[in-house]
C-alpha positions in Angstrom: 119.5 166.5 122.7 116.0 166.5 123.8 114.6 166.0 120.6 117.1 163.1 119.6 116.1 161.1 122.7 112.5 161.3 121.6 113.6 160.2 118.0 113.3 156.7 116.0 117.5 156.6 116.7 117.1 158.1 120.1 114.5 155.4 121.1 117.5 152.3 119.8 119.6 153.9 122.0 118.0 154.3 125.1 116.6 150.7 124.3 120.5 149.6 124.0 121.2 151.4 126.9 118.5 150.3 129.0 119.0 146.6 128.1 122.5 147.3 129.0 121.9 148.5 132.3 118.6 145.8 133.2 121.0 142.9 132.4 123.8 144.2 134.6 121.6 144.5 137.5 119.3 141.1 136.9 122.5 139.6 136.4 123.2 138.2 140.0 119.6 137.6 141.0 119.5 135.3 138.1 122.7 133.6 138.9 122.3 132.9 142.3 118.8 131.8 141.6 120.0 129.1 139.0 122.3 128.0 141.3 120.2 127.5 144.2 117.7 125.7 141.2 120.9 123.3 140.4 121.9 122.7 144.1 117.8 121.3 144.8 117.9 119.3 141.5 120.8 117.1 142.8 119.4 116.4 145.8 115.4 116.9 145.9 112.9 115.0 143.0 111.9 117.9 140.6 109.6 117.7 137.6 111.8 116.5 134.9 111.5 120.1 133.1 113.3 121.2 136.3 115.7 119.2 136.5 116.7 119.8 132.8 116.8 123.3 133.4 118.9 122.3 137.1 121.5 121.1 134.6 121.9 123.5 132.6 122.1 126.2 135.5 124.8 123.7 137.0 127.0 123.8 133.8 126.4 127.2 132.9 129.5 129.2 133.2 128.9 133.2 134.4 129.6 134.4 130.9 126.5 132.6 129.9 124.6 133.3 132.5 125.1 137.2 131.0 124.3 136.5 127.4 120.7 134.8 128.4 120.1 137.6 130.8 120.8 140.1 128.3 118.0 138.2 125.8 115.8 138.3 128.5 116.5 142.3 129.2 115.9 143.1 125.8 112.9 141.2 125.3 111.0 142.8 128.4 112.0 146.1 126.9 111.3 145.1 123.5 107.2 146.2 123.8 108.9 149.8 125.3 110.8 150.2 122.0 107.7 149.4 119.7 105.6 151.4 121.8 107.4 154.0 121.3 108.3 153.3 117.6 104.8 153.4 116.7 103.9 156.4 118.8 106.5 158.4 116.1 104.6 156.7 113.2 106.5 156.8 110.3 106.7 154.5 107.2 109.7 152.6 106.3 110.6 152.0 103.2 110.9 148.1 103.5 109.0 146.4 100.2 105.2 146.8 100.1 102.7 144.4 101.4 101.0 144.4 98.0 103.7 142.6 96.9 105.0 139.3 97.3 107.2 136.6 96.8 106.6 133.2 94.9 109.1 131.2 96.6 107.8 129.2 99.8 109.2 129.8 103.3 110.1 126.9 103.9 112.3 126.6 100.8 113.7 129.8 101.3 114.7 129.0 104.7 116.0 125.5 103.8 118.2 127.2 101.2 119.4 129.3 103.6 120.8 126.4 106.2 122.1 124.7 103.6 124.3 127.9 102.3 125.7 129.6 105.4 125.8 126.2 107.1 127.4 124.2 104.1 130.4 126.7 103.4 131.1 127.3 107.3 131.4 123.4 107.6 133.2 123.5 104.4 135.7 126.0 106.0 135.8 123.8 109.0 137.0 121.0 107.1 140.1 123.1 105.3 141.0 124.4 108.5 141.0 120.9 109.9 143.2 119.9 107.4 145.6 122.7 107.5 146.1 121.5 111.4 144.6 125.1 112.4 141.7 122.6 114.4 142.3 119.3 115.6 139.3 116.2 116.4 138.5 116.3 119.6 139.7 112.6 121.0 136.1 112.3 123.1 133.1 113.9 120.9 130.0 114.5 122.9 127.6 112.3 122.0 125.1 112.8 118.6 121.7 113.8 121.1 123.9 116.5 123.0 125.0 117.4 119.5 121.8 118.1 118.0 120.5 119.6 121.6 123.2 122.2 121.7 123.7 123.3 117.8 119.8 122.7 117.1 117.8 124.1 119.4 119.9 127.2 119.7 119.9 127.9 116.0 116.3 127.3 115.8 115.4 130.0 118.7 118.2 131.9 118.0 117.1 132.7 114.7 113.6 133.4 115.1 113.7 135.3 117.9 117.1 137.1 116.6 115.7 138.3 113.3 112.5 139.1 114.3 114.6 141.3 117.4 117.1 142.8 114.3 115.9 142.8 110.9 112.2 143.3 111.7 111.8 145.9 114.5 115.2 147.5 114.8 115.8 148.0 110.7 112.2 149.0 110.3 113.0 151.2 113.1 116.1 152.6 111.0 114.3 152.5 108.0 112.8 155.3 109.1 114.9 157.5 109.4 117.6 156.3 106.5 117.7 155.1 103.2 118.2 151.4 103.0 121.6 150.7 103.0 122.5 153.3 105.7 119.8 151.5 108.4 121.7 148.3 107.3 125.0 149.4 108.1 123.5 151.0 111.7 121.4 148.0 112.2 124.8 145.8 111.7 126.6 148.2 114.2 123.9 147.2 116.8 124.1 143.0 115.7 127.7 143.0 116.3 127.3 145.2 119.1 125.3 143.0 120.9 127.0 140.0 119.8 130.6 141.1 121.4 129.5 141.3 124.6 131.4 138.5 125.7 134.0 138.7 128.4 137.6 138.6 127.8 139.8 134.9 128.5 140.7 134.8 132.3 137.7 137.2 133.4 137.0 136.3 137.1 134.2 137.8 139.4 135.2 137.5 142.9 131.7 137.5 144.0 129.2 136.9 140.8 126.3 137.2 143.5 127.0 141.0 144.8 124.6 143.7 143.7 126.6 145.2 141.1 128.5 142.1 139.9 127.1 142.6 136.9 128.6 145.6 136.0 132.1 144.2 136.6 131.4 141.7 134.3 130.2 144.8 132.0 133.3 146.5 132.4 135.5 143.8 131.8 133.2 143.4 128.8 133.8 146.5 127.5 137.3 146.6 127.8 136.8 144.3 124.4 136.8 147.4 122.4 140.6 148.9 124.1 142.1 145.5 122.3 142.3 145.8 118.2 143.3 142.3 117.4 139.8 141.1 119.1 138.1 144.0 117.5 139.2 143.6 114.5 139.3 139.3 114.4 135.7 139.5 116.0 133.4 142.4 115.6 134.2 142.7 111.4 132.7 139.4 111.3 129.7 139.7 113.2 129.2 143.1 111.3 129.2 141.2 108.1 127.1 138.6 109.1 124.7 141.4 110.2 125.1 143.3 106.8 124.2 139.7 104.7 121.1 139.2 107.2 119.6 142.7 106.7 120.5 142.7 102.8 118.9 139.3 102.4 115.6 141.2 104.8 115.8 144.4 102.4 115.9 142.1 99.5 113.0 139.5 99.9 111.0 142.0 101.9 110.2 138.9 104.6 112.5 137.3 107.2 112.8 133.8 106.0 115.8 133.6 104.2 117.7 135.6 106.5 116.1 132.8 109.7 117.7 130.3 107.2 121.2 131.6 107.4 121.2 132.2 110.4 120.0 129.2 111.3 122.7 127.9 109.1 125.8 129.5 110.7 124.7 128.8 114.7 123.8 125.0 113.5 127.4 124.8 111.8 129.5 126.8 114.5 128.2 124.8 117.3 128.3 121.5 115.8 132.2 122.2 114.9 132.9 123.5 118.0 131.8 120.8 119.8 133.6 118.1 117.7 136.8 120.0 117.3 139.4 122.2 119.7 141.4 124.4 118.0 145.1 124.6 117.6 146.9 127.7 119.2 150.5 126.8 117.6 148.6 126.9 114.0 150.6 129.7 112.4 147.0 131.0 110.9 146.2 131.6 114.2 145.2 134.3 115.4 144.9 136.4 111.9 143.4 133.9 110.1 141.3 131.8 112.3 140.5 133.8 115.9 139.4 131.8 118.6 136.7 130.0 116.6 134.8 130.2 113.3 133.3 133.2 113.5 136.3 135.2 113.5 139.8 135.8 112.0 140.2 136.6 107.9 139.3 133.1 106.6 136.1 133.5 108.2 135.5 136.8 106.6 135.9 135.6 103.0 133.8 132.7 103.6 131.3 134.9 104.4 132.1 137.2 101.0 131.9 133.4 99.3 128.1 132.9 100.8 127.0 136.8 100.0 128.5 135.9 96.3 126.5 132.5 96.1 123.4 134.6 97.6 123.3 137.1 95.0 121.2 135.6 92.1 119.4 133.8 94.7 118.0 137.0 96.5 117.5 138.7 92.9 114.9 135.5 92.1 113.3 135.5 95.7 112.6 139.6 95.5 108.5 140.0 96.0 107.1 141.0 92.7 104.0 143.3 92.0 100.4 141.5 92.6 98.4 141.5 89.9 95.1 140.6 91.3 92.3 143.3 92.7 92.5 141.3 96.1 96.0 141.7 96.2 95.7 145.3 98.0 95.2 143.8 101.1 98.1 142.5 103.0 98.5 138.5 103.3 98.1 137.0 106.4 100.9 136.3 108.5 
């Protein structure tokens, strides 16, 4: 046990577990602090960046409040893992720096908005017209559109892939051959990603010490019911699986920013424009509670990994052929 703990997997794990833990216990400092922010934004003259983020403390719901404190917990941990990591020093068997690709990053990530964005809307629009979504009557409008389905999917995706497919699969990579650190690095993605409290969750006092591990344990109590499991977590797990096979493939994180990118961009957009139908007979097997879960979801995805095929075969890094080429490329 000693010597798993001290491990490449051992190190994911306490990292996991530790991020766990820090979140739970930041928790309801952080709430009660953005709180106390929103209550002086409405009635004291704050720098405008303050009273933005005032807002957005006002509105956020104690769910939320969770998920960013969980980034923020795993990002202060994050230089603990790759400390570690490197102290254990051993290759990975991502492709080589002497080789590399001849499609730009911008293109590649462009191709991948338009692909995991264009067939997620696409599956929008079907399930809109099978009455499974309905318009919503007020839509929001266009600048909070593109403020709540942009920005996220441009941090999101950045920050998400360097966090996955960069430190955690090279971390895997390690100590597995390449499609066994994808499936384990999945695991963790989806993991991570169905932390979200069940409908109805209420925390009698979300500013008590250990509030935040009620909210965990509720959290957790995810994994006791199959239908979420199953509508949910399989579909985060195959997102995961496309994102670290499209990593694996190119040997650089820009395709796999670009779909990313693509799916938050597309699922937030739709969600705010539409409300779903709970009387829709494809609900709950076929659609879940939004597009990212429920069996239609899952072969969409199987359609994007199909269309993504030949494009990953032509954006794999091929050999250098110059002497200079030895030395890595700058990042």
């Amino acid at each position: 046990m000693k010597g798993f703990l001290k491990s490449e997997a051992g190190t994911v794990i306490l990292w996991i577990l530790g991020t766990l833990i820090l979140a739970a216990t930041l928790l309801p400092w952080i709430h009660a602090s953005g709180k106390n922010l929103a209550a002086r934004a409405a009635t004291e003259d704050l720098s405008p960046f303050l009273e933005w983020l005032g807002a957005a403390a006002d509105r956020g719901k104690y769910s939320r409040y969770f998920s960013r404190t969980l980034t923020l917990s795993a990002l202060l941990l994050t230089p603990l893992m790759v400390w570690r990591l490197k102290s254990i020093s051993r290759p990975t068997t991502l492709p080589s720096a002497t080789q590399k690709s001849t499609t730009h990053p911008v293109l590649q990530i462009t191709l991948g908005i338009l692909i995991a964005g264009g067939f997620l809307w696409a599956l929008g629009g079907i399930l809109i017209a099978a009455g499974a979504f309905t318009a919503d009557p007020t839509p929001p409008p266009i600048g909070k559109i593109l403020t709540k389905a942009l920005i996220p999917a441009i941090g999101a995706s950045f920050l998400e892939e360097w966090l996955f497919r960069s430190l955690l699969l090279g971390a895997f990579l390690r100590i597995a051959k390449p499609a066994t650190a994808c499936i384990a690095n999945s695991l963790v993605f989806a993991f991570v990603h169905f932390l979200t409290p069940p409908e109805g969750t209420v925390i009698a006092n979300p500013n008590a010490p250990l509030a935040g591990f009620e909210l965990l344990a509720a959290i957790l109590k995810n994994f006791l019911n199959p239908q979420f499991f199953a509508a949910e977590f399989a579909t985060l797990f195959t997102v995961g699986m496309i994102l670290g096979w499209a990593r694996l493939s190119t040997g650089k994180l820009w395709f796999s920013i670009g779909l990313h990118a693509g799916w938050i961009a597309a699922f937030k957009a739709f969600n705010l424009l539409n409300d779903l139908n709970h009387s829709s007979p494809l609900h709950p097997w076929g659609i879940g509670l939004s597009l990212r879960s429920g069996l239609l979801p899952l072969a969409t995805l199987a359609l994007t990994a199909a269309v993504c095929y030949p494009i990953l075969n032509r954006l794999k890094p091929k050999p250098a052929t110059s002497p200079d080429s030895a030395f890595p490329p700058p990042n």
